[in-house]
C-alpha positions in Angstrom: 0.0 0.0 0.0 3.0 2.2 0.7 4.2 1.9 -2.7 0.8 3.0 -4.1 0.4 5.8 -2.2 4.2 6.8 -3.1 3.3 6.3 -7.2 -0.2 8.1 -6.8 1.9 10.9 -5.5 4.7 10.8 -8.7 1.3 11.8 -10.9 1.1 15.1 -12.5 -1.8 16.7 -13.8 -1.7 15.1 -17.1 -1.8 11.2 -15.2 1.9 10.9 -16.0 4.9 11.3 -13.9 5.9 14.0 -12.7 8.2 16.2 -15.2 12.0 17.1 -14.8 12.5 20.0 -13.8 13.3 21.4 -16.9 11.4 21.1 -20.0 13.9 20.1 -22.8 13.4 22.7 -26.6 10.6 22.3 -28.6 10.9 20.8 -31.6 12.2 22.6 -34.6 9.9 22.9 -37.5 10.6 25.8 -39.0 11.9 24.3 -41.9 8.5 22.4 -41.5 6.4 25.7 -41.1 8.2 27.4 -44.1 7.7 24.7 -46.6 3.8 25.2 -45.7 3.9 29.0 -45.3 5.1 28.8 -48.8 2.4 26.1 -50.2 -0.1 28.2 -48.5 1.1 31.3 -50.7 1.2 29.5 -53.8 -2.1 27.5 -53.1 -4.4 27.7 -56.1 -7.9 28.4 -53.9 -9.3 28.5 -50.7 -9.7 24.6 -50.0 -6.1 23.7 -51.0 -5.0 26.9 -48.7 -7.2 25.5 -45.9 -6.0 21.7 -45.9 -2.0 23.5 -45.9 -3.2 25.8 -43.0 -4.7 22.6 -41.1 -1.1 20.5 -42.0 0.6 23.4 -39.8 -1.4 22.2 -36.6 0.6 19.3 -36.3 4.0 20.9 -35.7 2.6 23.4 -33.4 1.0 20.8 -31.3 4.3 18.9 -31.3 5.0 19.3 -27.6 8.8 18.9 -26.3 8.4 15.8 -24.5 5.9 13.1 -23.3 4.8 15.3 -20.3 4.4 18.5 -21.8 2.1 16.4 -24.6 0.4 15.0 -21.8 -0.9 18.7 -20.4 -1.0 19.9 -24.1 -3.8 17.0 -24.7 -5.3 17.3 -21.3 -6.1 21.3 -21.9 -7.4 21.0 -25.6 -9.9 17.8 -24.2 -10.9 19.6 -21.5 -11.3 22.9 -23.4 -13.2 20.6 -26.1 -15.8 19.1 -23.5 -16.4 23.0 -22.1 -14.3 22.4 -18.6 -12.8 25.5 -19.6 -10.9 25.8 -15.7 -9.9 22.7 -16.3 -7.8 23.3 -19.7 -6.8 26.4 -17.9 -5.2 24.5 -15.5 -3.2 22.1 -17.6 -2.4 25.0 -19.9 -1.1 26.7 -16.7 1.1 24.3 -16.0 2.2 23.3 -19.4 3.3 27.2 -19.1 4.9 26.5 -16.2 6.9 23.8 -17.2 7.6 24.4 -20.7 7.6 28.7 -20.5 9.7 28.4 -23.9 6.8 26.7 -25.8 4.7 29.2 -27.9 1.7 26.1 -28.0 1.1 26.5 -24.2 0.7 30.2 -24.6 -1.7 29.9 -27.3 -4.0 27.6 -26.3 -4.6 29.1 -23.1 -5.4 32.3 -24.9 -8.0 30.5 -26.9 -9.7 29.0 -24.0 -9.4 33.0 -22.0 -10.9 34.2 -25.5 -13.9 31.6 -25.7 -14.9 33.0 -22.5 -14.8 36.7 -23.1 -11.3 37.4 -21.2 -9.6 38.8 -23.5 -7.3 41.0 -21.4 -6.1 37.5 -20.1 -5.6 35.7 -23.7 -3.8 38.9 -25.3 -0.5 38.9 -23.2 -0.4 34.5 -24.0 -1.2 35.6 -27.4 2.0 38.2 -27.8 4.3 35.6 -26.2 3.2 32.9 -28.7 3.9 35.4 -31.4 7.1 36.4 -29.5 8.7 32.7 -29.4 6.7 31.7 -32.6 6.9 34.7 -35.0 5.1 32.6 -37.8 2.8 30.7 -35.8 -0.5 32.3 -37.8 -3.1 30.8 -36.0 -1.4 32.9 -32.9 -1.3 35.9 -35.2 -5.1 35.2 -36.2 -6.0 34.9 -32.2 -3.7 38.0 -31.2 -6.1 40.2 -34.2 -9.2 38.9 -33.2 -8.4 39.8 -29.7 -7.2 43.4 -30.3 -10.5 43.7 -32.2 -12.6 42.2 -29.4 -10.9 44.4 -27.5 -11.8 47.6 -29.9 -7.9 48.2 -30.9 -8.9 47.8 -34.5 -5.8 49.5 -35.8 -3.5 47.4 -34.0 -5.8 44.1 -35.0 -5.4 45.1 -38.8 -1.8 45.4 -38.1 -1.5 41.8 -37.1 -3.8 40.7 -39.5 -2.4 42.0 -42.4 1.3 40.2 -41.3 -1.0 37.0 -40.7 -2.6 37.4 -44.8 1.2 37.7 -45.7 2.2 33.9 -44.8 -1.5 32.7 -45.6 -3.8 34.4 -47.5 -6.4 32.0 -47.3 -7.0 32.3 -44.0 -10.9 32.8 -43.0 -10.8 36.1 -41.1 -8.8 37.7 -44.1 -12.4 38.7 -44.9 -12.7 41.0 -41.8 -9.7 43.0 -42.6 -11.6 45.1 -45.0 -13.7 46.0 -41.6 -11.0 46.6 -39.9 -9.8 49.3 -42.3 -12.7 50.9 -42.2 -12.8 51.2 -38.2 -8.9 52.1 -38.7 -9.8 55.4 -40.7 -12.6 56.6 -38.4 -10.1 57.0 -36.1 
């Protein structure tokens, strides 16, 4: 019983045991990233752009080790099935653990953003940006924030340098209303 007790208590929040104390670099994909950046450029329409944009998710979910995976799947279930505290949580301490990782940073801005906190998603969202300075759906997430947050200059900044690696992506069909609210200003 001892010895269950002891392993029960080695268990992080992702059911796994517990990390080192330091979370080794994420993977490096920019080679990976580029190629698709440069697909989604050259894409012929929006479907092809749309299955290159999807291809990106996998490289940006590609946490640096078996634990940090673990809290990276934890948040996004928990987030899918609404326990939005709960992907909080594991995002937190994804974060914590792994405070190079732009993925931690990003998804905990998308579950803040679902529910309306968008002065909490926008600071995760600059230090995705920050580590990851092509991750687009970041980009995408920072400009939908700033315009949540009625900064629609600053949002058509961003969005504009998002367009540039994809064009294709869905919310390139806001931009033209945030040019608008850019010149009443």
């Amino acid at each position: 019983m001892r010895y269950l007790v002891l392993a029960f208590g080695l268990t992080g929040l992702a059911g796994g045991p517990l990390a080192a104390a330091t979370c080794p670099e994420a993977p490096d994909h920019g080679t990976e990233i580029g190629d698709l950046i440069e697909a989604a450029q050259s894409a012929p329409d929006e479907v092809s752009g749309r299955i290159i944009s999807n291809q990106m998710w996998q490289y940006w979910a590609d946490a640096p080790d078996d634990y940090a995976q673990g809290l990276l799947d934890e948040g996004m279930t928990r987030r899918a099935a609404y326990d939005f505290e709960g992907a909080v949580k594991a995002f937190d301490a994804l974060v914590a653990y792994c405070p190079a990782y732009a993925e931690g940073y990003n998804q905990r801005a998308f579950v803040n953003f679902i529910r309306q906190d968008y002065s909490a998603a926008l600071p995760d969202l600059e230090r995705a940006v920050a580590l990851s300075p092509r991750h687009i759906a970041a980009m995408t997430g920072q400009a939908m924030t700033l315009m949540a947050l009625e900064r629609p200059a600053e949002a058509a900044l961003v969005l504009r340098a998002a367009l540039e690696l994809n064009p294709w992506l869905p919310e390139r069909h806001l931009l033209g209303a945030l040019e608008a609210a850019e010149e009443e200003l």
